[in-house]
N, C-alpha and C positions, 0 to 999 in steps of 0.2 A: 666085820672086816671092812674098815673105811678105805677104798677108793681115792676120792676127793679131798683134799683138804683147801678149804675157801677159808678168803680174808674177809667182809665186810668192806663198805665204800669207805667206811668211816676210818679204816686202818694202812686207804693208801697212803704211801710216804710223802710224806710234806717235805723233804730234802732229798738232791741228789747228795751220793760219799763222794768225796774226793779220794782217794788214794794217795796222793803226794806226800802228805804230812807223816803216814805209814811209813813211806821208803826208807831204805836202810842208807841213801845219801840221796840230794836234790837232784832231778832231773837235768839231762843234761841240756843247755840252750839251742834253740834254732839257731841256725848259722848260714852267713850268706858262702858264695864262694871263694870272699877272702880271705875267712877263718875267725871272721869275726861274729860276734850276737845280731840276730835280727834286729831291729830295735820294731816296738808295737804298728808305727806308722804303716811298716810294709804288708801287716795283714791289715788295715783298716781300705786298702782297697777294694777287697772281696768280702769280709766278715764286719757284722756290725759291733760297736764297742762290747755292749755287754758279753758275748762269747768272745771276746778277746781278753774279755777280763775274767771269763771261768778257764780259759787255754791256760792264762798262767797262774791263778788263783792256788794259793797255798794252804785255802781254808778247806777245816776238812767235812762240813757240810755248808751243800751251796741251797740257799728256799726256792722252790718250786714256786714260781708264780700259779696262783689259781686258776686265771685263765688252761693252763696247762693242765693244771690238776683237773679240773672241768672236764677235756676234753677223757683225760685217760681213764676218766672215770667209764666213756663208752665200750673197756672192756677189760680195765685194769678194777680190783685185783682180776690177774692171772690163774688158773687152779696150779696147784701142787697135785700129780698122782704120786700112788703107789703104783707099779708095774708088777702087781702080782701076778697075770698071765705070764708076763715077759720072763717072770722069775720061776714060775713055775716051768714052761716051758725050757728052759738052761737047766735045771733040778738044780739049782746055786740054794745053798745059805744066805746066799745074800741077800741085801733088800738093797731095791730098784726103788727110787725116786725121779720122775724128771717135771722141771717147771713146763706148763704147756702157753708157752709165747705166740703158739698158730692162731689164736681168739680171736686175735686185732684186726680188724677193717682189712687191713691191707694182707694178713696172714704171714707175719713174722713178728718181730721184738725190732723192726726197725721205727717204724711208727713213737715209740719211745726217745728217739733224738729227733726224728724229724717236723711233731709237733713242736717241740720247742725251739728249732732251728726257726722254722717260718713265722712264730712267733716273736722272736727276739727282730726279725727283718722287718716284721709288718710294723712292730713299734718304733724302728729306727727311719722307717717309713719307704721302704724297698720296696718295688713293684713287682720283679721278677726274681726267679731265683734257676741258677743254672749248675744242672750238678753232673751226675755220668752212676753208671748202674751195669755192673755183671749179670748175677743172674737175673736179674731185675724187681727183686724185693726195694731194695732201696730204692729204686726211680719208684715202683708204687708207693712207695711210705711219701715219702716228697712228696707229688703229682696229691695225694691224698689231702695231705696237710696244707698245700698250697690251694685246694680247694674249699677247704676250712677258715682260711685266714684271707681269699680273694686274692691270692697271690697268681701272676703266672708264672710257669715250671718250663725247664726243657731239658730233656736229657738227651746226652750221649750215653748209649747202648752200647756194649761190646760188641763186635760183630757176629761174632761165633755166639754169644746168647742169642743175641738178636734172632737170630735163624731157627735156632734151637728151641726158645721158647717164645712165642708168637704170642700166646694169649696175654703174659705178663705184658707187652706192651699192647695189647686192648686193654688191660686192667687201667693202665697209665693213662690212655686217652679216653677212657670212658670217665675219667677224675680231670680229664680237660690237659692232660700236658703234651706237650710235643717232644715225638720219639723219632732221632736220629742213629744208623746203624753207625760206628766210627771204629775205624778213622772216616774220618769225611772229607769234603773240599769246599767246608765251608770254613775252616781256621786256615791258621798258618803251620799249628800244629801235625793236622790231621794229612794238610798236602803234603809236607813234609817225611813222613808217614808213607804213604800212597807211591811219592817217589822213588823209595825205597823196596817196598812192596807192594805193587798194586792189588796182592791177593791177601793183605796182612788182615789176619782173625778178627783182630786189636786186641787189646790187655785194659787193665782199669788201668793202667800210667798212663796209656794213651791216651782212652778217654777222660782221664785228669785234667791231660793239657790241653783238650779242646776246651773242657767246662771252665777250668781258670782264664785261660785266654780270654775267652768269653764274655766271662763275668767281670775279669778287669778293665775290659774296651768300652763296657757302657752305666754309665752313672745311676742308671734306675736299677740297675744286676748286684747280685751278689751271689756267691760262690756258697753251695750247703754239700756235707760232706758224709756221708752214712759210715764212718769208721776211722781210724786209724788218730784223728786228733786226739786232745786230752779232755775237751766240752764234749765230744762225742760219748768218751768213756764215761764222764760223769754221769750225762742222762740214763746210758742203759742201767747204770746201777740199784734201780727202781725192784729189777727182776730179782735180782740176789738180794736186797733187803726186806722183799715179800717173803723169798724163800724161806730166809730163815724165822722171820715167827710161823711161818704154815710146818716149817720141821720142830719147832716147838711145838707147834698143835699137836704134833704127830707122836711126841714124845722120843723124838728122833735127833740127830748129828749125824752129819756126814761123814767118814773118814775118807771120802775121795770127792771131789768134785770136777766133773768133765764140759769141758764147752769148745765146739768147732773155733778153729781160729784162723782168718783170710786176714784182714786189716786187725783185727783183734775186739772189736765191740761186742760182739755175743762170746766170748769167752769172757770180758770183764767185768758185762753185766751182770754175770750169773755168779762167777768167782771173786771180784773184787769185795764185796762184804765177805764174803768167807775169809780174805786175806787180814782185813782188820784183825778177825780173831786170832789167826795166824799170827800177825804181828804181837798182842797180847800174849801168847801162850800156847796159846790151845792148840792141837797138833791134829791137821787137817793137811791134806794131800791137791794140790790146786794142778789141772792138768789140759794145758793148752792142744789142742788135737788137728792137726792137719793135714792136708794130701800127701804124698809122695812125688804123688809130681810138678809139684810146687811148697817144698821142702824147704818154708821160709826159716824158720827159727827152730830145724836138724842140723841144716845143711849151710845154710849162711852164715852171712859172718855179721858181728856188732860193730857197725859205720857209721859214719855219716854220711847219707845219698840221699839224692830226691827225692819227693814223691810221687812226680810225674814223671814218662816215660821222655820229656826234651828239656828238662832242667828251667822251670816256671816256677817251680816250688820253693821254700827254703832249704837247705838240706837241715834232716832231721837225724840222730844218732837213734836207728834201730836194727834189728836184723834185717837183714836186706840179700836179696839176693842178684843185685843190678837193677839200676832203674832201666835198662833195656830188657831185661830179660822178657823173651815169649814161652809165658807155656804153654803146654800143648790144651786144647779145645775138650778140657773134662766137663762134666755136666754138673758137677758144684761149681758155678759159676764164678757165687759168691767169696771162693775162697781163691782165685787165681790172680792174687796179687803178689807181687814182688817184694813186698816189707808187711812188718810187723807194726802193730802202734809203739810208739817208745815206750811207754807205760810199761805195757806189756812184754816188751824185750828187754827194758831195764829188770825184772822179776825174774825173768828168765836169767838172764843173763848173772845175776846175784844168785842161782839156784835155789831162789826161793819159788818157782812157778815150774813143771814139768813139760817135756814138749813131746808130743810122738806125732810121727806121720803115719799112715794107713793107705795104703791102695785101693784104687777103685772097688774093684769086684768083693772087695770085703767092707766096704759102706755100702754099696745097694745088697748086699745080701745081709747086714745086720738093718738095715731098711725095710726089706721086705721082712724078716722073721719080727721087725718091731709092729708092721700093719697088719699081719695075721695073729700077733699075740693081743696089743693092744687097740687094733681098731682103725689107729690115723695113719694115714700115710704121710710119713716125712719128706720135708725137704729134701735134696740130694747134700745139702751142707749140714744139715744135723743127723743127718746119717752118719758124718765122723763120729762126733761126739755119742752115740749111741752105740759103734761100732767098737771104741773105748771102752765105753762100761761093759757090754757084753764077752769083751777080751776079760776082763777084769773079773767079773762074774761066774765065768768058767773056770778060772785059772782057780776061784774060790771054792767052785766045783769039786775041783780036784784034790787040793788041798785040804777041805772042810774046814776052812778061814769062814767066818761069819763079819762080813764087812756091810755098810750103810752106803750106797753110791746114788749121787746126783748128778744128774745132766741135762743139760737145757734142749729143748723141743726148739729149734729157736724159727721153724716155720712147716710148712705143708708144704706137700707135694702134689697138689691137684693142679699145678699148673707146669708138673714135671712129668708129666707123665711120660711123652715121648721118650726120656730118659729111661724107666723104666720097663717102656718097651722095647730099646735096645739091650736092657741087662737080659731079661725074659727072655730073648730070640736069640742071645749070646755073642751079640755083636760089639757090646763092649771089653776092652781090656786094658789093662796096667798099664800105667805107667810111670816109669820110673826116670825123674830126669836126668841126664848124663850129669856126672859130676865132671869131664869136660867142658859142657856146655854152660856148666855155674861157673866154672873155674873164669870161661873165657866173659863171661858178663859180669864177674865182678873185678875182671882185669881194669872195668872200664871206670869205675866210682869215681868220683869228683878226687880230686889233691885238691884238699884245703891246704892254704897258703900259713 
């Protein structure tokens, strides 16, 4: 009864997939706010040429530099499990697969864009790199990579992570970055912010507009982004092209595939090779999984809006749910953004991609029964996604459906604990955000002209 299924070094992927050439029509253009196309110059002040040239790149494999390849070799390939306790445990038909992405130095599948992030700077010859981080996976993946390539780092923190998880930023400053709680009163952004609410959580728009600001006011800076662009999606794709020859190994195919989705990068890593085949033929279930109470791509609508929480960004057509919008201070950090990746809400949106929200108390309790069946403690953000399959497993339970389900591990929880010891003690609870409250934050979306 195999367990593990391992790739060899020799069968990491030499290409990130693009997606784009998949789509069922082209992407729609960034746009400023007079209804027109960006043109490439306006990101050339924060990002270096060549990820400007995979942003809009229409090819549908981009080559991995080796330098890159080198690095991820420190813990790529990934293993593929089987979840046979986890399966046994539900008494399902089913078979449990999930990619296990916790390996990495940093302990998520973020490490996967952000070496190459710091790589594409350091050859354009950028000295610093300035980004912003939730639950604070991403500021470690950077702060990581930026320590590989002699780069300096600085993040804005959320605030409400900030607090929550403390160790994550010693992880960051023990890799040399500098960690800021935000809003802050070091932008224009963050004062701005502050005067509004001196007691504001922040949100990742927030600390958006601090790190853009940032990174556009000084010539040695540039802006890295742990999600929601289309070079971001590219990289994580590494994970869903391992997966599938290690379910070849397995003599396996998924009929469901689950991955948490905040900005949308760990749902595209793990799902976008699955969609190729999807696009071919093959008839596989792709299922984007999110909070309830940050109900981006339920509950939202398909716009054009910012990025950031004070309009620095371009506007992008994805789901969105207001770039002002605040959610409320859950302990998946990672997923409490206000939009979707276009990518990703273009799929959805074409109902070729599935979406479900899930409430709290039912990710850390499909969390905890995943660390007593399987061993690892999950993140609080791949808790959705495991919370998914275990929906789905049961329902197979009952039915005596005999279904194949994957979902991506896409980090640990050893740096969540506190969270955990709020679910344990029963201090956490649902939430579910007012559809008032969406209604009145998307009253506010840009009018393109």
């Amino acid at each position: 009864m195999t367990t593990k299924f391992l790739l060899p070094e020799s069968q990491l992927p030499t290409h990130w997939y693009n997606v784009v050439p998949d789509l069922p029509a082209p992407p729609p253009p960034p746009m400023g706010p007079d209804g027109k196309p960006v043109g490439l110059d306006a990101l050339a002040a924060i990002f270096p040429q060549a990820l400007i040239e995979q942003e809009v790149s229409g090819e549908r494999w981009i080559p991995i530099p080796e330098t890159v390849r080198e690095i991820y070799r420190l813990w790529r390939p990934t293993p593929l499990h089987r979840a046979h306790r986890l399966e046994a445990a539900l008494k399902t038909p089913t078979k449990l697969y999930y990619k296990n992405e916790s390996v990495s130095p940093a302990g998520s599948h973020k490490p996967n864009t952000s070496i190459a992030q710091a790589y594409y700077n350091r050859q354009a010859g950028i000295k610093r790199l300035v980004t912003e981080t939730g639950a604070g996976q991403w500021g470690c993946s950077l702060a990581l990579a930026g320590q590989l390539f002699g780069l300096e780092v600085r993040v804005y923190m959320v605030k409400v992570s900030y607090g929550q998880k403390p160790y994550r930023r010693s992880m960051m400053q023990a890799w040399g970055a500098e960690v800021f709680a935000s809003p802050t009163d070091m932008t224009n952004a963050g004062r701005q912010i502050l005067a509004k609410d001196p007691q504001s959580p922040g949100s990742l728009g927030i600390a958006i507009s601090e790190a853009v600001e940032e990174a556009a006011g000084r010539k040695d800076s540039n802006y890295a982004l742990g999600s929601v662009l289309n070079h971001v999606m590219h990289h994580q794709t590494v994970i869903g092209e391992e997966a599938k020859k290690q379910m070849a190994l397995a003599g396996d195919y998924p009929d469901v595939v689950f991955g948490c989705c905040g900005g949308g990068s760990n749902f595209a890593g793990i799902a976008f090779p699955f969609y190729a085949d999807k696009a071919a033929g093959k008839q596989v279930r792709l299922v984007a999984v999110e909070p309830s109470s940050c109900p981006t791509l339920t509950k939202g609508v398909y716009a054009y809006d910012f990025g950031d929480a004070t309009g620095l960004t371009p506007l992008l057509k994805m789901h969105t749910l207001g770039h002002d919008f605040m959610p409320p201070g859950i302990h998946a950090g990672g997923l409490r953004y206000h939009g979707a990746a276009p990518l990703v809400s273009q799929l959805v949106e074409a109902g070729l991609v599935e979406a479900q929200a899930i409430p709290q108390l039912e990710t850390f309790e499909a969390g905890a029964l995943f660390a007593r069946s399987e061993g690892i403690v999950p993140a609080p953000e791949s808790t959705h996604a495991i919370a998914a399959a275990i929906r789905e497993a049961r329902a197979c339970a009952t039915s005596g459906e005999k279904k194949t389900i994957l979902f991506n591990l896409s980090g640990h929880g050893h740096f969540d604990m506190g969270s955990y010891d709020r679910y344990f003690a029963g201090e956490l609870k649902d939430f579910d955000y007012p559809t008032e409250a969406i209604r009145e934050s998307l009253a506010h979306l840009p009018k393109i002209a």
